[in-house]
N, C-alpha and C positions, 0 to 999 in steps of 0.2 A: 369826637367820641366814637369810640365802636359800636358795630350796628350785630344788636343781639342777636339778629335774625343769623347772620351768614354764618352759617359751617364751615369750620377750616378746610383748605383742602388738605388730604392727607394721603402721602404717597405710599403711607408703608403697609407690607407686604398680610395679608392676614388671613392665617393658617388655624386652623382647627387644632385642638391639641390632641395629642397621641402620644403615646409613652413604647419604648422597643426592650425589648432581651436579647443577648445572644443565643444564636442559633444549638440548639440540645445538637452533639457529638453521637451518630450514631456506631455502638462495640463492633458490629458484623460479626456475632458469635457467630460459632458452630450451627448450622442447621437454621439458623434466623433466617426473616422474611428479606431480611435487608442486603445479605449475604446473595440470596438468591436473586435477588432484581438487580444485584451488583452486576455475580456474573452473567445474566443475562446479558446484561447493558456489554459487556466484554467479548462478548459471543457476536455481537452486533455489528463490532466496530473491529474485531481484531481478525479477519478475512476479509476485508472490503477498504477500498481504497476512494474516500468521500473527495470528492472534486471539487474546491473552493475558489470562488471568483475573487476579483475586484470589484466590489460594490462602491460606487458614488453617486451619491444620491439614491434613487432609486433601479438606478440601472447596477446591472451584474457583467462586468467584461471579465474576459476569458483571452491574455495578454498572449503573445508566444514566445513568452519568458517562463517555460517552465520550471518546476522546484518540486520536489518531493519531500514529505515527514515522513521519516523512517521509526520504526520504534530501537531507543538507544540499547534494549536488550537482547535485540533481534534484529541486525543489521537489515538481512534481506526481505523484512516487511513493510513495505507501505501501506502507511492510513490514509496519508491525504496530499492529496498532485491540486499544486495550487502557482498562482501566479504570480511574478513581481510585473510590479507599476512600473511604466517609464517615467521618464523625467516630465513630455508632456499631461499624462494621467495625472499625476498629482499636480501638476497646474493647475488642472481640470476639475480636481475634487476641490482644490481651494476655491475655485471659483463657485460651485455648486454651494458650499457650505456657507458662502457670503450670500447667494441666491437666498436660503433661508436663515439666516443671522437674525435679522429683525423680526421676522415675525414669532423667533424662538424664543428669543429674549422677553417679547411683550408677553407670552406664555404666561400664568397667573402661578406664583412658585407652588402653591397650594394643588396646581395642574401638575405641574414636576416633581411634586412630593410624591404623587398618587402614582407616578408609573416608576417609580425606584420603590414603594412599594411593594407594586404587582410585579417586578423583576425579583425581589426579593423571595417574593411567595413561589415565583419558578422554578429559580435556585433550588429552595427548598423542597418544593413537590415535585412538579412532571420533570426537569430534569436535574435536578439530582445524580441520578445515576448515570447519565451522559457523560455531565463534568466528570464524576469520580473517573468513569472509565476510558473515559479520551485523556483524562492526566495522567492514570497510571501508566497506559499504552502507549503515550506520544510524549510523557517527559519521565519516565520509569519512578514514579511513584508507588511506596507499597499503598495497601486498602487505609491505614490508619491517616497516612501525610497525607495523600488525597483526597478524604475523607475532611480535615481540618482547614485545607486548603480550598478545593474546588467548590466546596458545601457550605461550610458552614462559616469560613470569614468571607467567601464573597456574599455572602445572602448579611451578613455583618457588615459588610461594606452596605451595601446600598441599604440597609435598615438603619443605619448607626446615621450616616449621610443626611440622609430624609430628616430622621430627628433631631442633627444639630444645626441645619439650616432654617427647621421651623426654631427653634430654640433661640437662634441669632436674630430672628426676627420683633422679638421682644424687649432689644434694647431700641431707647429711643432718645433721642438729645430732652435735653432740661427744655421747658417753657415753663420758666416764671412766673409770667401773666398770660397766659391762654386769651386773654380777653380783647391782649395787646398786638401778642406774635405770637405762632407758634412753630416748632420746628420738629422735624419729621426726615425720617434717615431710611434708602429704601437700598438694597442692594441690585445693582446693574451686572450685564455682563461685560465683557471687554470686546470692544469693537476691535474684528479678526476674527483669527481662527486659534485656537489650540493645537501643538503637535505634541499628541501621547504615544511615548516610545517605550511599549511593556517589552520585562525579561521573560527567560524559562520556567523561570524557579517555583512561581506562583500563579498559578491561574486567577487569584483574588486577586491578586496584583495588576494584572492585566487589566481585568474588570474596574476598578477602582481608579486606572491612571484613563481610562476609555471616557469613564460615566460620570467622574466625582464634579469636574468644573461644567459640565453640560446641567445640573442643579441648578446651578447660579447663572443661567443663560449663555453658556457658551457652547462655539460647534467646535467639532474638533476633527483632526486626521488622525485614526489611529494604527501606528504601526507593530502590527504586532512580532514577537517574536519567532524566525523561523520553527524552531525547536519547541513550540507552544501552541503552533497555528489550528490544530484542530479544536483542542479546547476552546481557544480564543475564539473561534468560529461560531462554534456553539453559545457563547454569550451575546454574539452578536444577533445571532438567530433570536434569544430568547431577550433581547432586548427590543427584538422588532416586535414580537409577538406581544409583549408589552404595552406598548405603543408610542414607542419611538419612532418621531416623524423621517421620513426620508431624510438624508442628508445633514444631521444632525451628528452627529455617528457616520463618520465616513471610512471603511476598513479599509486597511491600504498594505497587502505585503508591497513590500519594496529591497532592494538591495541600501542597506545603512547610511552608505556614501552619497547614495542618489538622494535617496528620502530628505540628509542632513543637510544637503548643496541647496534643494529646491525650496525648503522651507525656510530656512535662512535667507535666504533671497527674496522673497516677497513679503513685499509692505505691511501685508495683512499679518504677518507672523504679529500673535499677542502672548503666545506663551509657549514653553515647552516643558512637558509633564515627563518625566523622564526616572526609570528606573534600569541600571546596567551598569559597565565598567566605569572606572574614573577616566581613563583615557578616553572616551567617547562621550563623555559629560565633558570634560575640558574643550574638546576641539566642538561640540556645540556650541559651549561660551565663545570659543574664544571666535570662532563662524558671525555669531549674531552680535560681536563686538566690532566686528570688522564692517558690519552692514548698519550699526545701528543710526546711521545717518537715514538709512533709507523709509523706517517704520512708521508708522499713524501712531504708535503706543509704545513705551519702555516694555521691550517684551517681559513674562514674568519665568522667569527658571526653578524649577526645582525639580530638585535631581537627589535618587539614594543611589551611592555607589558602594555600597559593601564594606564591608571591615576586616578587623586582625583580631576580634573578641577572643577575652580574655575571661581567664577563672584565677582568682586570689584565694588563697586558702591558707589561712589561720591555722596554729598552733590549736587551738580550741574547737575547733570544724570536725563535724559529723563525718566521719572517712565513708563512710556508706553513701551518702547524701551526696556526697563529693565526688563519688566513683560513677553510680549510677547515672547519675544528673552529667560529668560530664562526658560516657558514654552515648548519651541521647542527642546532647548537643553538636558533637563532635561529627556523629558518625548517621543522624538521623537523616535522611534523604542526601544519603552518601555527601556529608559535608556541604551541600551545594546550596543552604541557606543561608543567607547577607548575614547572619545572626550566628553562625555555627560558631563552634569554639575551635581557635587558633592557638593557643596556647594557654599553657598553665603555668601560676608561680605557686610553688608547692616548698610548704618548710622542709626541709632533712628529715627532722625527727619523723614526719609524719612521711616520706616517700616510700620509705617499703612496704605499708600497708596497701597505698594508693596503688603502688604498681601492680603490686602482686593481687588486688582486685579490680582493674583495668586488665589485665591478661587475662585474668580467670573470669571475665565476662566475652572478654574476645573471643576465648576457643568456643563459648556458646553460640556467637554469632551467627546466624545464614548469611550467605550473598548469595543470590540468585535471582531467579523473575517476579518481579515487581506482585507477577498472579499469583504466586504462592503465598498462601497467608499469612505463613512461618518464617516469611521474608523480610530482616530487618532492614539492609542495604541490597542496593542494585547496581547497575550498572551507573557510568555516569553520562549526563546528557549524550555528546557529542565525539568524535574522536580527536577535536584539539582539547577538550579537556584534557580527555585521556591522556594526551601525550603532556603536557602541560604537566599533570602530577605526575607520570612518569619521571618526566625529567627532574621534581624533586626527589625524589626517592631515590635516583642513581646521583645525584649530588649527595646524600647525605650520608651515602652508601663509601663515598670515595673521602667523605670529612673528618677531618681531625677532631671536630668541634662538635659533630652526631652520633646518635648511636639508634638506632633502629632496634626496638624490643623487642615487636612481631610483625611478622607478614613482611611487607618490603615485594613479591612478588605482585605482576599486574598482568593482566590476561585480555585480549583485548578481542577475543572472539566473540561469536554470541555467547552471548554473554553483559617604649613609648614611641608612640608611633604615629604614622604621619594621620591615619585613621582614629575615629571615636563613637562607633556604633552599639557597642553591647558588651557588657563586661558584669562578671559576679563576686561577688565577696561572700567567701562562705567561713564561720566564725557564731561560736555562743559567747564571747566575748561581747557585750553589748559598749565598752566603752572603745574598744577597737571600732568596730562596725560604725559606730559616731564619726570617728577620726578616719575611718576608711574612705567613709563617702563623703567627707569634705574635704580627703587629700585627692581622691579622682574623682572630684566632680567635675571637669574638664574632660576622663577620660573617655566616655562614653555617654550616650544620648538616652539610651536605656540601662539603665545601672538595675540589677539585680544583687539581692541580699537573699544570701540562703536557697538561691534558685538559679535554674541553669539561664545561659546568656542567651536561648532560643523560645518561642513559645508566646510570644506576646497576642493580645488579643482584642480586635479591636472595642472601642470604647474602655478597657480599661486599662490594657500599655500603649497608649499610643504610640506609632515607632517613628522613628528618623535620628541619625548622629549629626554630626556638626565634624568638625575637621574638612579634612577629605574624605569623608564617607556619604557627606552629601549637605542638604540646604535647612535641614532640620525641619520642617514643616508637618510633621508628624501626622502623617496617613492614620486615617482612623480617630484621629480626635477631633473637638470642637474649632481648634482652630484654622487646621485642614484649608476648610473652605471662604475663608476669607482672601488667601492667595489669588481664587478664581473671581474675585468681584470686584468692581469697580464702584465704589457706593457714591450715594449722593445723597448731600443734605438740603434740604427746601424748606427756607424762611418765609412765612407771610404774615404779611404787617397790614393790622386793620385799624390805623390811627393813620390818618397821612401826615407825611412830615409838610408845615406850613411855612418855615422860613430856615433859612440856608445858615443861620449866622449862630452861632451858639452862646448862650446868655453871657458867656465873662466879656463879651466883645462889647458888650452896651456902653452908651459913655455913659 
């Protein structure tokens, strides 16, 4: 019989409840308070050249592999002189972040909730205006993309986070008879380390590929992106402040090739959080396939590597909606988001409208410095981009098969496809729209109706595509974070079994 007295034991995790919003968008009008502690923040950081270590653990090295961030609109300013890791340093951070692995893990997640949090509330209060203005200055963001980006989805990321891990904690396996067994489901981290490899493009990006699986008890290396390092810097700052244990969070500039060799080679690799090209998500796979003899754990991959987003446009489609919408997508932080629009399929009947208001928004345009308000595009990250769309632009120039409507000129002073990330259907036909998104439901991982292929927000479009655009694991949703956990179920039985033979066996 079971003995009424004993308590089950029970592993699972127990969180207080709390409910989140997405972070309020601040306009930066004319003469606002927010405007002025922008460019304060700009005034701060755009004459000074901040000096960034290697932190591991809780030491700060100072490598003699120097590297400079340059701002992309202003070749000859430096923000921030910082260093690549060598091969042995990041041996050395792996080894620190095993140093505390367990005692992070054993962390009470309801502990871990409370400092993504208070990272969130930084975000949004005291640095705020850092983010925005280390993103605009060191990856040429105007006030609005920075603003959306550096503010208010990373302060989304680790608010939205916090709340779907307490939220995951609330399923629990079936017990029948409590009286008999019961069973109890707790989530672990993954013994190792995590290597998070953020891009340029997003400063929330960075943040979210750094902090998202350290929730669920894991330590990580984070490499972040040259062309991003100051921003990224500042998260890390304000992760510490936080109170993020030493070595949990290990920053790691590195040269790509180094970083990729070293971590693929040790045992301890348990995963690689990975946003950037498809050629360098590939040679990761195909790196950690060639070693995977050597690992404690099936490392865990997930990787967004960008798209060819598209806009569908209906016979029936709001030619306004259409123009506008794919103006913003197209051309919003000079094309250089995973999500921008790459092309359009546009009926006949309805193309001379569209062009002829696609142009007549173009000659409105600004391109210039990211500072000016009135700035809708700027420059682009780096000068292989540059040259990179150069070189489409004098292909399509010399094609039989293009035609260039406006601009074609590029200035580089200061100054069905194999992908399925983001694509729109625009149409007041509603039985089209039916038939549209069940003929490309394949094609894209975020499918928009009536709205542009850019813009999603976390907790309510979670992002990631599938194809070759990446692992689909959609940043920003509930199930994000399941990626990062190793769970475990714990049966206990309060009746003992007294004989080994099972009744049909009787004679």
């Amino acid at each position: 019989m079971a003995n009424p007295q004993v308590q089950p034991i029970s592993v699972a995790a127990k969180v207080d409840d709390f409910q989140v919003k997405n972070e309020p968008v601040y306009e930066y009008l004319k003469d606002s308070k927010e405007r002025k502690e922008l460019f304060d923040a700009i005034a701060k950081y755009e004459n000074t050249c901040v000096e960034i270590p290697i932190i591991v653990g809780d030491k700060e090295i100072y490598s003699g592999d120097v590297k400079y961030q340059v701002m992309p609109f202003d070749h000859g300013k430096k923000i921030a002189k910082y260093y690549w890791a060598s091969s042995d340093l990041i041996k050395k951070a792996i080894y620190e972040s095993q140093a505390v692995r367990t005692e992070w893990e054993k962390t009470p997640l309801s502990e871990r909730i409370k400092l993504f949090l208070k990272a969130a509330d930084l975000v949004s209060g005291k640095y705020r205006m850092d983010l925005n203005a280390t993103t605009m200055l060191g990856q040429g963001k105007n006030i609005m993309q920075a603003e959306i980006d550096a503010a208010a989805e990373l302060a989304d990321f680790f608010r939205y986070n916090a709340y779907f891990a307490k939220e995951l904690t609330r399923f629990q396996p079936l017990s029948p008879d409590p009286k008999t067994t019961t069973n109890t489901f707790r989530f672990r981290g993954i013994e190792g380390f995590i290597a998070s490899i953020s891009p340029f493009n997003f400063t929330a990006i960075g943040g979210n590929l750094a902090t998202g699986p350290t929730l669920m008890g894991n330590v990580i290396l984070w490499k972040p992106s040259d062309t991003a390092m100051l921003s990224n810097y500042i998260i890390f700052k304000l992760l510490k402040e936080a109170g993020f244990p030493p070595g949990v969070i290990n920053f790691i500039p590195a040269d790509g090739p180094v970083f990729g060799d070293v971590i693929t080679k040790s045992e301890d690799l348990a995963g690689i959080n990975f946003t950037g090209s498809l050629k360098t998500f590939k040679l990761l796979w195909k790196l950690t396939s060639e070693n995977v003899d050597i690992y404690k754990n099936f490392p865990r991959l997930v990787g967004e590597c960008g798209g060819k987003n598209y806009h569908f446009i209906h016979k029936t489609a709001d030619v306004k909606s259409v123009v506008t919408s794919s103006i913003r997508s197209a051309f919003e932080y000079s094309g250089q988001k995973c999500s921008a629009l790459d092309r359009m399929y546009v009926p006949e009947s309805l193309w001379p409208q569209i062009k002829e208001g696609l142009l007549e928004i173009r000659n409105q345009i600004k391109v210039g410095s990211p500072l000016e308000p009135d700035t809708f595009v700027s420059a682009v990250i780096d000068d292989r981009a540059f040259k990179k769309i150069k070189e489409l632009i004098d292909f399509a120039e010399v094609s039989q098969d293009c035609t260039i409507l406006a601009g074609g000129q590029c200035n580089d002073s200061k100054g069905n496809h194999k992908y399925a990330l983001t694509g729109a259907v625009y149409a007041q036909d509603r039985q089209f729209l039916e038939h549209a998104a069940e003929i490309l439901k394949m094609s894209a991982g975020n499918f928009y109706i009536n709205d542009k292929s850019t813009g999603s927000v976390v907790g309510q479009q979670p992002f990631g595509g599938g194809r070759l655009s990446g692992t689909n694991d959609k940043a920003g949703g509930p199930h994000y974070l399941l990626r990062w956990t190793s769970p475990q179920v714990v049966k206990e039985t309060f009746v003992p079994l007294t004989d080994w033979k099972y009744p049909y066996m009787a004679a």
